[in-house]
mmJSON file of the N, C-alpha and C atoms, coordinates in Angstrom:
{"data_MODEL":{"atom_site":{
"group_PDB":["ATOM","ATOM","ATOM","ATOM","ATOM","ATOM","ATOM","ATOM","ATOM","ATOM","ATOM","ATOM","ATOM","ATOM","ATOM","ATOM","ATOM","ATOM","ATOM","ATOM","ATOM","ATOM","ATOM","ATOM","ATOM","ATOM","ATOM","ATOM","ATOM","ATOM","ATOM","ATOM","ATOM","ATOM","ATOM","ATOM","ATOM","ATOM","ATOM","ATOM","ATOM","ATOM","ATOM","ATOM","ATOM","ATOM","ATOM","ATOM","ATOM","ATOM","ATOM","ATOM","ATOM","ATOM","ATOM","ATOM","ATOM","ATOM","ATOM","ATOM","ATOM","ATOM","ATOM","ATOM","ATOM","ATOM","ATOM","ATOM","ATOM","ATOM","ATOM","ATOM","ATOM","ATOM","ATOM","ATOM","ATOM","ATOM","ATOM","ATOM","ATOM","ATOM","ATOM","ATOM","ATOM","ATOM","ATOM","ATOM","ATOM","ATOM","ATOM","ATOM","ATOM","ATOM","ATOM","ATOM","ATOM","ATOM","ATOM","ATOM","ATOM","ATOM","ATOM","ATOM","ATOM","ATOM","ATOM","ATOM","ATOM","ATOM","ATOM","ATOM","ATOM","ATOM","ATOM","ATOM","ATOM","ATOM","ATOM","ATOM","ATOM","ATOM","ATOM","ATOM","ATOM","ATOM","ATOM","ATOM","ATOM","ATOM","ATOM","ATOM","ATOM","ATOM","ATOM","ATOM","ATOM","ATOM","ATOM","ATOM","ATOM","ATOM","ATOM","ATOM","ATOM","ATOM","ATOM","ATOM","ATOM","ATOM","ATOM","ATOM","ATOM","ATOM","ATOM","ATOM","ATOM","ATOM","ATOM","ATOM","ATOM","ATOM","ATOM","ATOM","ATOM","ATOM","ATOM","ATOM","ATOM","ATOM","ATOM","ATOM","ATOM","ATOM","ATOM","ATOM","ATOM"],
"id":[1,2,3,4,5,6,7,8,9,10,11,12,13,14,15,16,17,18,19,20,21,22,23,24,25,26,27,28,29,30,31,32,33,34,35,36,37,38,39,40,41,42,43,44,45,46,47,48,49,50,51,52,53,54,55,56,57,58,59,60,61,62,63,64,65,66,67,68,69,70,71,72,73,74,75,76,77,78,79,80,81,82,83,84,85,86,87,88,89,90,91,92,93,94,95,96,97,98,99,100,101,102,103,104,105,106,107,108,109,110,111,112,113,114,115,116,117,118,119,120,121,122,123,124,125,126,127,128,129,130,131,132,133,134,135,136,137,138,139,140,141,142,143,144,145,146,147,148,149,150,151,152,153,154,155,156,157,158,159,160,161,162,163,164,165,166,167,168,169,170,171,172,173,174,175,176,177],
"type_symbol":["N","C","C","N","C","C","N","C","C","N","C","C","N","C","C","N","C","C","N","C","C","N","C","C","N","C","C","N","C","C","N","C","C","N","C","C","N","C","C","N","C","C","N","C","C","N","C","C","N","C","C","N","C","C","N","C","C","N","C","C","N","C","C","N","C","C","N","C","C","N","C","C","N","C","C","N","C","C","N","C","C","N","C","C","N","C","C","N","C","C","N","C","C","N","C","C","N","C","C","N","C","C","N","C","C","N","C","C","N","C","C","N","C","C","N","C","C","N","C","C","N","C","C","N","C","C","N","C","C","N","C","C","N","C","C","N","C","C","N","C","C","N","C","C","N","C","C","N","C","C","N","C","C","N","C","C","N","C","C","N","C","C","N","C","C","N","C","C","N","C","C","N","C","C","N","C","C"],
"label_atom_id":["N","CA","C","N","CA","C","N","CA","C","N","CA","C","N","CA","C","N","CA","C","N","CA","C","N","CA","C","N","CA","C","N","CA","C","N","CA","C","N","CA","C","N","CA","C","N","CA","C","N","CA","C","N","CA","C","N","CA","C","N","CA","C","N","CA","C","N","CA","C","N","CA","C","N","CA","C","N","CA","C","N","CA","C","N","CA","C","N","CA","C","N","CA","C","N","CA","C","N","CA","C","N","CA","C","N","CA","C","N","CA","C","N","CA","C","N","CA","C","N","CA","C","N","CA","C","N","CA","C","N","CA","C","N","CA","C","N","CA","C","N","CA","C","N","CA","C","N","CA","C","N","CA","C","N","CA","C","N","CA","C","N","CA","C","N","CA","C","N","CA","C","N","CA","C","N","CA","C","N","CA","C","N","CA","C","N","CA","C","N","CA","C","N","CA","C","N","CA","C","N","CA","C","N","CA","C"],
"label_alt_id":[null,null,null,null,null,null,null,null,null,null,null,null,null,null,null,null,null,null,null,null,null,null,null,null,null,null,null,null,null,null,null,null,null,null,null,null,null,null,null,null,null,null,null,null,null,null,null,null,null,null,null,null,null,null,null,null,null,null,null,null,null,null,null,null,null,null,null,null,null,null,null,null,null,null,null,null,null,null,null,null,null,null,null,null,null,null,null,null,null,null,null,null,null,null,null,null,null,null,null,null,null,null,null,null,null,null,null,null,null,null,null,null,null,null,null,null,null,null,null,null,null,null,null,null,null,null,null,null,null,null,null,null,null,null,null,null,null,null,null,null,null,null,null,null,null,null,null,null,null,null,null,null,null,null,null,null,null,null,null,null,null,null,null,null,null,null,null,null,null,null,null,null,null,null,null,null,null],
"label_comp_id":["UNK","UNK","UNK","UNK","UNK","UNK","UNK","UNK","UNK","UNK","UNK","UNK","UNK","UNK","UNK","UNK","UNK","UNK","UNK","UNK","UNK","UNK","UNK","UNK","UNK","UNK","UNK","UNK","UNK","UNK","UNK","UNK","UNK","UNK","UNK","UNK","UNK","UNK","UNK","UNK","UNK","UNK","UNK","UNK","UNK","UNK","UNK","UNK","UNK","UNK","UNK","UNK","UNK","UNK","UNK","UNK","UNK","UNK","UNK","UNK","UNK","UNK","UNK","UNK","UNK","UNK","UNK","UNK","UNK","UNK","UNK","UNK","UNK","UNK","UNK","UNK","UNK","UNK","UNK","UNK","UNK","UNK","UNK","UNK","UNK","UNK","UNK","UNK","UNK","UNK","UNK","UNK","UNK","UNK","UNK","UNK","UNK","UNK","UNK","UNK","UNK","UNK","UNK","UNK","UNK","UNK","UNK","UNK","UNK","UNK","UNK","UNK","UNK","UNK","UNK","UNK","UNK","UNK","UNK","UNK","UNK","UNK","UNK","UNK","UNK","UNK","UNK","UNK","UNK","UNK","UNK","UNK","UNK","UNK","UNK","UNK","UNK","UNK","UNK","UNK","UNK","UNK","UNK","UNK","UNK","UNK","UNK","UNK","UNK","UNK","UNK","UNK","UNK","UNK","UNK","UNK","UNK","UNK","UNK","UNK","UNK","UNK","UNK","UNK","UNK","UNK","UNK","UNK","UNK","UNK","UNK","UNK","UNK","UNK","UNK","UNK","UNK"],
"label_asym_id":["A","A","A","A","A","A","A","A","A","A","A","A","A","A","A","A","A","A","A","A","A","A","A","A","A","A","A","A","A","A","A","A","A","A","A","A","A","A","A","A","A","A","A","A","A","A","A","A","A","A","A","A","A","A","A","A","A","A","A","A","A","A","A","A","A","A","A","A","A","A","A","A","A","A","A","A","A","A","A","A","A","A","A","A","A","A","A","A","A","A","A","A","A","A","A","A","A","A","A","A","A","A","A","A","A","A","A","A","A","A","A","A","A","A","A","A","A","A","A","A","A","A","A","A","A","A","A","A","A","A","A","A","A","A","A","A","A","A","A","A","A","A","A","A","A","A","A","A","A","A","A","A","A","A","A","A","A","A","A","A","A","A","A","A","A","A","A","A","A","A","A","A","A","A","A","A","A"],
"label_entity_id":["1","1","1","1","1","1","1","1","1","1","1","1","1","1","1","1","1","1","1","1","1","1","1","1","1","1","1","1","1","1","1","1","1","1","1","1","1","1","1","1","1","1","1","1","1","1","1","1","1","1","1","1","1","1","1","1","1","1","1","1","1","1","1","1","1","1","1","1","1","1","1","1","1","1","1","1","1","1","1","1","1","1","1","1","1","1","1","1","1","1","1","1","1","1","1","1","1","1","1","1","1","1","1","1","1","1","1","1","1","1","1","1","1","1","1","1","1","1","1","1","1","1","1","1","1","1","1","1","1","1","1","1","1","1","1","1","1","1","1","1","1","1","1","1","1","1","1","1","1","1","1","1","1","1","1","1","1","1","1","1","1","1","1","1","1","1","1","1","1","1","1","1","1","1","1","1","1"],
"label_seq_id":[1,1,1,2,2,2,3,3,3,4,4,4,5,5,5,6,6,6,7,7,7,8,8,8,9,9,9,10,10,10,11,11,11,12,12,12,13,13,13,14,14,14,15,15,15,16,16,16,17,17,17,18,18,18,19,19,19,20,20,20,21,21,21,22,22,22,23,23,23,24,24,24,25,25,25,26,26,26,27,27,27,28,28,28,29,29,29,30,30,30,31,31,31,32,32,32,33,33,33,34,34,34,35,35,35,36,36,36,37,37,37,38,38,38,39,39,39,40,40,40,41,41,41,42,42,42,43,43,43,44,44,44,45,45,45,46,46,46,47,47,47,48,48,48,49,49,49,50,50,50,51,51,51,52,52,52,53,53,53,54,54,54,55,55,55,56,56,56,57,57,57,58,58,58,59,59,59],
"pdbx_PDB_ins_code":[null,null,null,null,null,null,null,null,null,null,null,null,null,null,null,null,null,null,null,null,null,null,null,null,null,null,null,null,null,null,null,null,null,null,null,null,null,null,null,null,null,null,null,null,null,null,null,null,null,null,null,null,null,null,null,null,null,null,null,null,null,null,null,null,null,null,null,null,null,null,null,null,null,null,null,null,null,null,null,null,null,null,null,null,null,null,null,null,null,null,null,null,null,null,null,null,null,null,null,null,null,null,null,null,null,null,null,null,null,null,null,null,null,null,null,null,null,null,null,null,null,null,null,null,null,null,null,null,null,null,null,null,null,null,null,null,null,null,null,null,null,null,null,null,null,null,null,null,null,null,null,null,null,null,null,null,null,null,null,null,null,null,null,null,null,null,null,null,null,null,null,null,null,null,null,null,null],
"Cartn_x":[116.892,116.255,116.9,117.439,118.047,116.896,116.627,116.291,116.742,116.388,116.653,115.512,115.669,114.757,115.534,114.439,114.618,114.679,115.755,115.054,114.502,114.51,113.685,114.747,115.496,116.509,116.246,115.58,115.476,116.536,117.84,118.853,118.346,118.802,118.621,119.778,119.729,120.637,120.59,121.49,121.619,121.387,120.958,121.138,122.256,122.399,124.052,125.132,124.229,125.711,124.868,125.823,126.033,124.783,124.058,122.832,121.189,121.409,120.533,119.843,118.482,117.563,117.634,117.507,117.325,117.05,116.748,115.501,116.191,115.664,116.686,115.83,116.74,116.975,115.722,115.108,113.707,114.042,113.162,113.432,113.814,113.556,114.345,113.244,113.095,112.352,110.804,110.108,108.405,107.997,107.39,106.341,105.33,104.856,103.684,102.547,101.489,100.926,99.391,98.955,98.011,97.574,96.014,95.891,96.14,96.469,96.321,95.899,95.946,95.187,94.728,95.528,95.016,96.082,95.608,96.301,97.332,98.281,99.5,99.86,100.001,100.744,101.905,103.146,103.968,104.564,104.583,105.282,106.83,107.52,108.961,109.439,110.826,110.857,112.376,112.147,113.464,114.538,115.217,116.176,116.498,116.722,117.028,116.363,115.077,113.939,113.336,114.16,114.081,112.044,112.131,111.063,110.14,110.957,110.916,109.656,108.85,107.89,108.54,108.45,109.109,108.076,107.562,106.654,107.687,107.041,107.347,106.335,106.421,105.419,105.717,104.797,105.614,104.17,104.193,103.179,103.492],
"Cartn_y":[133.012,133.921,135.288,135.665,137.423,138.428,139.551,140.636,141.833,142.608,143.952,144.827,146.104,146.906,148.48,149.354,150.58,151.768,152.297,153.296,154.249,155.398,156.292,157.568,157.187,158.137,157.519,156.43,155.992,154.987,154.62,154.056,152.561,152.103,150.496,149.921,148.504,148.204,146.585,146.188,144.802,143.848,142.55,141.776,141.051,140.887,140.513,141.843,142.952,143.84,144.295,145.422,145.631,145.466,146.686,146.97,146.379,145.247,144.867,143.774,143.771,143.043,141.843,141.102,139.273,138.909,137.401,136.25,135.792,135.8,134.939,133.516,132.365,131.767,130.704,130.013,129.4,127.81,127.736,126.087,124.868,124.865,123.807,124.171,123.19,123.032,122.773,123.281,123.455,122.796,121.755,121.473,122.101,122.787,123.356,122.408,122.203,121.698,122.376,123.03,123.87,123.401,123.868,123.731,124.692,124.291,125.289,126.49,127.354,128.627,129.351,128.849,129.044,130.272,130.804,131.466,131.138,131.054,130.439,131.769,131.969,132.855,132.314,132.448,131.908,133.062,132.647,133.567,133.663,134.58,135.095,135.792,135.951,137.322,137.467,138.983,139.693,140.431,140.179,141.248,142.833,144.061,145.277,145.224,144.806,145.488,147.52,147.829,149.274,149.746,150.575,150.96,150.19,149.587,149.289,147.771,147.73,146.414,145.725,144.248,143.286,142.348,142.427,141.132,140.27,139.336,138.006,137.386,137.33,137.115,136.058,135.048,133.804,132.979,133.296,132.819,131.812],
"Cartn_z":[142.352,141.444,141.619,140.845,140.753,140.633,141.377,141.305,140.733,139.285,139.205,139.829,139.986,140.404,139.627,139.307,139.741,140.639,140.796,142.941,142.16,142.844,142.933,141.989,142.036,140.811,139.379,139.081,137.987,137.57,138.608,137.958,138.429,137.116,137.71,137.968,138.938,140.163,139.401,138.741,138.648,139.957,139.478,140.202,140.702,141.891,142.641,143.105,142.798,143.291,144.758,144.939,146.821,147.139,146.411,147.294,146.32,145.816,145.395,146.051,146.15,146.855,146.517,147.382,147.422,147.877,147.697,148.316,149.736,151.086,151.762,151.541,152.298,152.034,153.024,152.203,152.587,153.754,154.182,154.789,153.781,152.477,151.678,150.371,149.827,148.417,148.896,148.079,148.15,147.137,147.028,145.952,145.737,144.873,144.489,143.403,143.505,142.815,142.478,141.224,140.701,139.337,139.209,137.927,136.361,135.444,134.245,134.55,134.575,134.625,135.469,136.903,137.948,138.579,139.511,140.126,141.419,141.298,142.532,143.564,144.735,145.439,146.182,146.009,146.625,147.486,149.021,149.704,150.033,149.708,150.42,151.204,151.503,152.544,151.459,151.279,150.375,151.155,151.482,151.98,151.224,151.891,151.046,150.399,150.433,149.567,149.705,150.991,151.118,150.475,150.007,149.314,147.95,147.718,146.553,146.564,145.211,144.779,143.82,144.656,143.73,142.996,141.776,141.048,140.424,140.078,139.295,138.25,137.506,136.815,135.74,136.023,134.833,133.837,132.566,131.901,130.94],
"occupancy":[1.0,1.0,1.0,1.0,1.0,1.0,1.0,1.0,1.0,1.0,1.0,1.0,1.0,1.0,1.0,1.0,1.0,1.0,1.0,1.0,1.0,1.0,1.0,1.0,1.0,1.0,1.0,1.0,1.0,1.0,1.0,1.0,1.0,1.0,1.0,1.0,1.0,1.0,1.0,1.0,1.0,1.0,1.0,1.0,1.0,1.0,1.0,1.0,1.0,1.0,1.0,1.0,1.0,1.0,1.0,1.0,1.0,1.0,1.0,1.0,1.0,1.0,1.0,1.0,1.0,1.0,1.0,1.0,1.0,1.0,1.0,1.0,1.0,1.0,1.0,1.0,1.0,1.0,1.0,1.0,1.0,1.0,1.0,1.0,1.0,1.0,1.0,1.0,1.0,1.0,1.0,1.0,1.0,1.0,1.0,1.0,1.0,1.0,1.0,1.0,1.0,1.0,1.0,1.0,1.0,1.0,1.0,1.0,1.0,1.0,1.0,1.0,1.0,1.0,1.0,1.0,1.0,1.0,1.0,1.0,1.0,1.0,1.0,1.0,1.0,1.0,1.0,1.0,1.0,1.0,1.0,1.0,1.0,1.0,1.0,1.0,1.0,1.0,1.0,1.0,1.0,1.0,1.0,1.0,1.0,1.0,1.0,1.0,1.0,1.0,1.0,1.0,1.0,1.0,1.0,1.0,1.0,1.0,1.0,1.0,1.0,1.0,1.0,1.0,1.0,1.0,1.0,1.0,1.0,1.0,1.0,1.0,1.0,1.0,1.0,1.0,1.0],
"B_iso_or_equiv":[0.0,0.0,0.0,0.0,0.0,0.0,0.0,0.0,0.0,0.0,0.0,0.0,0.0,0.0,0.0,0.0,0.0,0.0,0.0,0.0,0.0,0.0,0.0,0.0,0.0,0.0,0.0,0.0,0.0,0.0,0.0,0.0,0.0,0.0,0.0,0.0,0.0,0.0,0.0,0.0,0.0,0.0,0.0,0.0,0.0,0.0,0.0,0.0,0.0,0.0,0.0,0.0,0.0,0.0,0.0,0.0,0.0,0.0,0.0,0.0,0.0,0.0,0.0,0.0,0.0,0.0,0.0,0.0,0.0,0.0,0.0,0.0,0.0,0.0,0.0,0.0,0.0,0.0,0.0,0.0,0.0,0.0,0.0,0.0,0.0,0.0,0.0,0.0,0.0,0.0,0.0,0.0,0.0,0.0,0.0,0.0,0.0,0.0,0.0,0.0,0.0,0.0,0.0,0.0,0.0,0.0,0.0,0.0,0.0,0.0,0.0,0.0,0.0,0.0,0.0,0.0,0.0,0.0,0.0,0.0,0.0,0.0,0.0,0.0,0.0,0.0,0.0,0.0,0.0,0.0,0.0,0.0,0.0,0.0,0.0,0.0,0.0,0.0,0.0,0.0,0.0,0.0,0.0,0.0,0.0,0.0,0.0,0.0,0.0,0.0,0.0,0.0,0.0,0.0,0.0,0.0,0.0,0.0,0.0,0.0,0.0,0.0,0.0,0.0,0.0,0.0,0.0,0.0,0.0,0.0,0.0,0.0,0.0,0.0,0.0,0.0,0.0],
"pdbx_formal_charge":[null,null,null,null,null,null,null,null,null,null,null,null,null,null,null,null,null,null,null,null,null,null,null,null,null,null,null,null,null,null,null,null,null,null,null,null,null,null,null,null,null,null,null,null,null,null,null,null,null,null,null,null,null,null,null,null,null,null,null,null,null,null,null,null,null,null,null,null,null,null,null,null,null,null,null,null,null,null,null,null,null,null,null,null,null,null,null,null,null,null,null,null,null,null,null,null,null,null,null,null,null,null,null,null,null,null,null,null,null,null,null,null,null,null,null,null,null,null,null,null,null,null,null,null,null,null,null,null,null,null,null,null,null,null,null,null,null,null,null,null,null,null,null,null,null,null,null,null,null,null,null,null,null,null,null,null,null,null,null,null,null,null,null,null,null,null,null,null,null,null,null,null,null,null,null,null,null],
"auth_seq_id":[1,1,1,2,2,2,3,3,3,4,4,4,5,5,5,6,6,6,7,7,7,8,8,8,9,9,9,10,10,10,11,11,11,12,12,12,13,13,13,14,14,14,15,15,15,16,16,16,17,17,17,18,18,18,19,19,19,20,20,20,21,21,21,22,22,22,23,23,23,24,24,24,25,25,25,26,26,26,27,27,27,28,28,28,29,29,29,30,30,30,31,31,31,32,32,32,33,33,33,34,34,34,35,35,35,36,36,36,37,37,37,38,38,38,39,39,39,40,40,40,41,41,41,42,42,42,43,43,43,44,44,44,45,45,45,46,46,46,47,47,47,48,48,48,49,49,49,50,50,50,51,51,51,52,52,52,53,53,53,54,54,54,55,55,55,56,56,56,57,57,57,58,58,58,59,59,59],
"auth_comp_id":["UNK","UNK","UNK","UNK","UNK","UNK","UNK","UNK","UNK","UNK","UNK","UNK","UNK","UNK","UNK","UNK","UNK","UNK","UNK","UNK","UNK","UNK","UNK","UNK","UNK","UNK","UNK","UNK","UNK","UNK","UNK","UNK","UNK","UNK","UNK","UNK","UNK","UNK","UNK","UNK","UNK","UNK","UNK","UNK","UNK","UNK","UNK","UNK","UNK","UNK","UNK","UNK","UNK","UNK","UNK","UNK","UNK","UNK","UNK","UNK","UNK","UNK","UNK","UNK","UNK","UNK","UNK","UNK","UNK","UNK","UNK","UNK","UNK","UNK","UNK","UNK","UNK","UNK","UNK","UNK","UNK","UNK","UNK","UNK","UNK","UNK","UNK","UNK","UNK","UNK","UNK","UNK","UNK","UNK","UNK","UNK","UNK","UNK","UNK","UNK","UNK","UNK","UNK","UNK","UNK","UNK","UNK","UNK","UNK","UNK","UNK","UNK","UNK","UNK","UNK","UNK","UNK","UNK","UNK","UNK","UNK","UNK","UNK","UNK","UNK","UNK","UNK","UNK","UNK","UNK","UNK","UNK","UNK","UNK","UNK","UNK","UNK","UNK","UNK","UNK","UNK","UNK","UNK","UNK","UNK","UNK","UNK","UNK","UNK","UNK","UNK","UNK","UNK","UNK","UNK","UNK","UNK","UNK","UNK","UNK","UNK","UNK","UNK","UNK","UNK","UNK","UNK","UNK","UNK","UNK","UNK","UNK","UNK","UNK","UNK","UNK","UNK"],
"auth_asym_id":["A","A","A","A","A","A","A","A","A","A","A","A","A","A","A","A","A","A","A","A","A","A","A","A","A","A","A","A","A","A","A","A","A","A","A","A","A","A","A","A","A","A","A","A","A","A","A","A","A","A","A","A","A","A","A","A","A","A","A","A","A","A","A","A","A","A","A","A","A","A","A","A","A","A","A","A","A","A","A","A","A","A","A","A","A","A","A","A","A","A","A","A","A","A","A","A","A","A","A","A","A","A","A","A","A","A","A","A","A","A","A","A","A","A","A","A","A","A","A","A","A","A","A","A","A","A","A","A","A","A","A","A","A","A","A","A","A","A","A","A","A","A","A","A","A","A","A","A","A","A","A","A","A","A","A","A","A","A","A","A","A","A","A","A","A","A","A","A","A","A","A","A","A","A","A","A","A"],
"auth_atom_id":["N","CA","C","N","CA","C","N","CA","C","N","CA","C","N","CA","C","N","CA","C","N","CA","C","N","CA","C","N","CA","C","N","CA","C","N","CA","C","N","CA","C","N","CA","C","N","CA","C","N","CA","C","N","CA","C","N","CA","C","N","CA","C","N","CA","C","N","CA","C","N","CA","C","N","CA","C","N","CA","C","N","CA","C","N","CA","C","N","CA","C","N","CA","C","N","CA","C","N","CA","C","N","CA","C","N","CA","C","N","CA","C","N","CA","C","N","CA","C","N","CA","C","N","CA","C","N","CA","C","N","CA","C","N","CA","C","N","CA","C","N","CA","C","N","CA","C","N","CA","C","N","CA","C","N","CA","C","N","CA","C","N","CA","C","N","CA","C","N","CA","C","N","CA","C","N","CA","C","N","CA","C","N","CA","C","N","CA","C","N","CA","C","N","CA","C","N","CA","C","N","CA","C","N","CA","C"],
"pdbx_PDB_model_num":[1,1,1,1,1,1,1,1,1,1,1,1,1,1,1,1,1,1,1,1,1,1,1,1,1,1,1,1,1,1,1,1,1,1,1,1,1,1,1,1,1,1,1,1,1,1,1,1,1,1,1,1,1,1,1,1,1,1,1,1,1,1,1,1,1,1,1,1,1,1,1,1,1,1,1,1,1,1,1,1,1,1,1,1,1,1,1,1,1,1,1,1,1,1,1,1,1,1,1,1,1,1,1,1,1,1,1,1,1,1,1,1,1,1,1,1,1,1,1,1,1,1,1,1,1,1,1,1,1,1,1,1,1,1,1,1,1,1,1,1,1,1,1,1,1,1,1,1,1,1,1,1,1,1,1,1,1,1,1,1,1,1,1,1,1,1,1,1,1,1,1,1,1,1,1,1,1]
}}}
């Protein structure tokens, strides 16, 4: 999953270049299983996340 973000100058930082935040890398594949309408929390750990809030949001 790619991350953009904005810093604190307002510039935004594509995903994949130097200093842009990313997912490391999990113990393998997760099945998730939920109902319709429900609420999921899936946990990560981001690298160079510095200051910055990362959401995801998928409807």
């Amino acid at each position: 999953m790619d991350v953009n973000f904005i810093d604190e100058n307002h510039h935004q930082h594509e995903a994949g270049s130097k200093w842009s935040p990313l997912f490391e890398d999990g113990p393998g594949p997760i099945n998730v299983t939920a109902r319709i309408g429900s609420t999921v929390e899936l946990n990560c750990k981001i690298q160079l996340l510095y200051d910055k809030t990362v959401c995801k949001s998928h409807a």
